[in-house]
C-alpha positions in Angstrom: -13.7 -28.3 -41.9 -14.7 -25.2 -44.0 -17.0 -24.4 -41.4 -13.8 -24.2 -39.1 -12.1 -21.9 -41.5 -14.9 -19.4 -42.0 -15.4 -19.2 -37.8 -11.6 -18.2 -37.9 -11.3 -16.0 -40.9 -14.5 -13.7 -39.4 -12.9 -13.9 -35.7 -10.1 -12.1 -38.0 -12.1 -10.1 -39.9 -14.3 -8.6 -36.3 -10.4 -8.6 -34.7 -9.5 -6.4 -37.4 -12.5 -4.1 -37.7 -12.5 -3.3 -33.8 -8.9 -2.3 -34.2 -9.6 -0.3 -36.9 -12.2 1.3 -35.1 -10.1 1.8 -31.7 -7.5 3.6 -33.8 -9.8 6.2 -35.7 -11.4 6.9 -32.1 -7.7 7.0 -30.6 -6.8 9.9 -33.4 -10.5 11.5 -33.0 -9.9 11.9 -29.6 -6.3 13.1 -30.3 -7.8 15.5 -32.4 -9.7 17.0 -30.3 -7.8 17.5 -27.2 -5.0 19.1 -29.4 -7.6 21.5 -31.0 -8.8 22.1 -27.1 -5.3 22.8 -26.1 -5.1 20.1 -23.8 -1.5 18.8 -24.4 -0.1 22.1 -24.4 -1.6 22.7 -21.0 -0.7 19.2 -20.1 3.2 20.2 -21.0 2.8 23.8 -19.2 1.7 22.0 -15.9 4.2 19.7 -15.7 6.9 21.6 -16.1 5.2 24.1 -13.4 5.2 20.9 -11.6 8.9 19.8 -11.9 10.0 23.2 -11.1 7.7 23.5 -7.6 8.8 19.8 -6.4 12.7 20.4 -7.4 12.5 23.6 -5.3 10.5 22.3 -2.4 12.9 19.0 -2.3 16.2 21.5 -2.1 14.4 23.7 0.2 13.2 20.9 2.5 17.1 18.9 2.1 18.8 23.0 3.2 16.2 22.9 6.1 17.1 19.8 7.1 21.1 20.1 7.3 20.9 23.5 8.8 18.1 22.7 11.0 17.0 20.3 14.2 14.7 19.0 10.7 11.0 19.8 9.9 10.1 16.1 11.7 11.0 18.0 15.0 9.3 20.4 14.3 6.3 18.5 13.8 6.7 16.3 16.6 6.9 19.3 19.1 4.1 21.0 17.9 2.4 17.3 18.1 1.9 17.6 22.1 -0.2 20.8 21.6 -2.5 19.9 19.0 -3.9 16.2 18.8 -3.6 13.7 16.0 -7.8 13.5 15.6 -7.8 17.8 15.8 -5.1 17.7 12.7 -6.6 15.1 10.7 -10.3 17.3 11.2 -8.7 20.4 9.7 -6.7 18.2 7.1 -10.4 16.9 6.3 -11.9 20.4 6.2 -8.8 22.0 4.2 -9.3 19.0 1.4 -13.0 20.0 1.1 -12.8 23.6 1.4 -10.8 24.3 -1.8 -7.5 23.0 -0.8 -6.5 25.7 1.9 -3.0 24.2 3.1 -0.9 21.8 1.0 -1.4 18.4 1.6 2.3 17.8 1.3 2.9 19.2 4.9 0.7 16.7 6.0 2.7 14.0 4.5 5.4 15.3 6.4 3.5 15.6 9.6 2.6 11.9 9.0 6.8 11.0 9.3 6.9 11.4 12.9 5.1 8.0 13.8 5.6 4.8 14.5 4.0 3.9 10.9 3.7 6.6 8.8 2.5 4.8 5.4 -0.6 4.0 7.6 -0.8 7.9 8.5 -0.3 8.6 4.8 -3.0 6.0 4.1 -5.4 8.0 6.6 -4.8 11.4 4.9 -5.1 9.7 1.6 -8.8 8.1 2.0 -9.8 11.4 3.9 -8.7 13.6 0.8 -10.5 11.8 -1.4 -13.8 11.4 0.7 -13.4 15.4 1.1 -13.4 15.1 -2.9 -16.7 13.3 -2.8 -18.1 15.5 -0.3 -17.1 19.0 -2.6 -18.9 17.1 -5.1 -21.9 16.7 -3.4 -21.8 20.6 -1.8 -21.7 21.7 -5.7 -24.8 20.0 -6.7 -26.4 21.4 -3.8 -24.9 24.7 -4.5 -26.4 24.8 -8.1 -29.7 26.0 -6.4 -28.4 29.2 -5.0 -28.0 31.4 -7.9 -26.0 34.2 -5.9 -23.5 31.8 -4.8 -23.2 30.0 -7.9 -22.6 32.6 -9.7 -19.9 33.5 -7.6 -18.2 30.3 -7.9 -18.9 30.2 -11.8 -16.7 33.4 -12.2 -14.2 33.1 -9.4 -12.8 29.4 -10.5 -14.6 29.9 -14.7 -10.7 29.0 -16.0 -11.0 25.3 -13.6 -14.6 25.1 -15.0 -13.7 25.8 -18.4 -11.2 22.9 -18.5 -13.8 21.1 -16.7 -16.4 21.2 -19.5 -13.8 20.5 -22.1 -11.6 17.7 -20.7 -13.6 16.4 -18.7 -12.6 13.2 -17.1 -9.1 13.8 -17.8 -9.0 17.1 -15.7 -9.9 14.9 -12.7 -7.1 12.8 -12.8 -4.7 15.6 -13.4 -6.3 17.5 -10.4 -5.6 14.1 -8.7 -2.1 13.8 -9.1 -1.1 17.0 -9.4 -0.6 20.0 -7.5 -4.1 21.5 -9.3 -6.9 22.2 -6.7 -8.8 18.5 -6.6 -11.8 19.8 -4.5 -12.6 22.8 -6.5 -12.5 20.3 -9.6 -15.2 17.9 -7.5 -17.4 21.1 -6.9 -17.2 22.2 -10.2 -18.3 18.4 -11.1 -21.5 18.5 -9.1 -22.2 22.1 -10.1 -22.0 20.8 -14.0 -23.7 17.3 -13.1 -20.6 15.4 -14.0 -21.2 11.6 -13.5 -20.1 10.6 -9.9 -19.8 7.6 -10.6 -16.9 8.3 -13.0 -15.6 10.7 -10.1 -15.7 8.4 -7.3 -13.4 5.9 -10.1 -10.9 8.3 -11.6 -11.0 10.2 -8.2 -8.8 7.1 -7.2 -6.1 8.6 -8.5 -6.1 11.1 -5.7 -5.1 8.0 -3.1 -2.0 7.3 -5.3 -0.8 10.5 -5.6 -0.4 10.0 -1.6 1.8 7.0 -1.7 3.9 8.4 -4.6 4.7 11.8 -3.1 5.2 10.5 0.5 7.7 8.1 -1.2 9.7 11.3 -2.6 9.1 13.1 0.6 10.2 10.8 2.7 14.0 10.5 1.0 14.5 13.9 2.3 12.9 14.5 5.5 
């Protein structure tokens, strides 16, 4: 019977300790992404955010009373360039730094028959073009002229990079921050890709979410 009690009183007692332990590593890494200026970036970025979506939903909402709508738009322009040609620059524009906003392609996706499955499309080829940026910035780590470059031209996206680390992927994700440059910069610094490839998940939500916004207006 005692023997009973003691099993349960140090199943407490480990319960306790690990809680203890999750909250001084909970306020550690509070800490330290407060004294790294990450919340106050976090805040700055979503506010950045709130203002670019509230003013690309009323622009898109004007277009669309005062126009034939952007879905027209997209389906005339449809018969001249093929489905497999948009979704190869899509792919290209998601691995090459971002070049157009992946938004319009949400919009594009409207037009068909089944659009989530479009979104769905877009959604697994951003983040394979992800994977692939990653893969282009370990290889580019070997040419010193170019990686230079790179280091200086995108040094604020690497600098969060090196301080944030995983958490900077998942913002990049979700957010209108530029998600392949973040994967290069992850293979140029050696970042794990397996955590990448995990948190990079993130990036196939973000799809979903915003075609679910878009789509109330267009």
């Amino acid at each position: 019977m005692w023997t009973c009690i003691e099993h349960k009183y140090c199943i407490q007692r480990n319960i306790v300790a690990n809680l203890k332990y999750m909250w001084k590593s909970i306020r550690r890494y509070h800490f330290f992404y407060h004294r790294k200026g990450f919340y106050k970036f976090l805040r700055s970025i979503t506010v950045k955010f709130g203002l670019v979506m509230a003013l690309i939903l009323g622009a898109l909402y004007l277009f669309e009373i005062f126009t034939p709508g952007i879905s027209h738009y997209f389906t005339v322009y449809s018969t001249t360039f093929s489905q497999e040609l948009v979704l190869t620059f899509f792919f290209i524009s998601e691995t090459f730094l971002g070049l157009i906003p992946p938004d319009l392609f949400i919009i594009w996706a409207k037009q068909f028959a089944s659009p989530y499955t479009v979104v769905t499309v877009l959604a697994v080829l951003s983040y394979l073009a992800g994977m692939l940026a990653y893969f282009l910035g370990v290889r580019l780590v070997a040419l010193e002229n170019l990686r230079h470059y790179i280091h200086v031209k995108f040094a604020k996206q690497f600098g969060m990079l090196r301080s944030w680390g995983g958490l900077i992927i998942v913002i990049a994700a979700l957010l209108p921050l530029p998600f392949s440059t973040m994967c290069l910069g992850a293979g140029m610094l050696k970042f794990s890709f397996r955590t990448l490839a995990i948190l990079g998940m993130f990036r196939i939500a973000r799809f979903f979410a915003y075609a679910a916004v878009l789509y109330q207006v267009v």
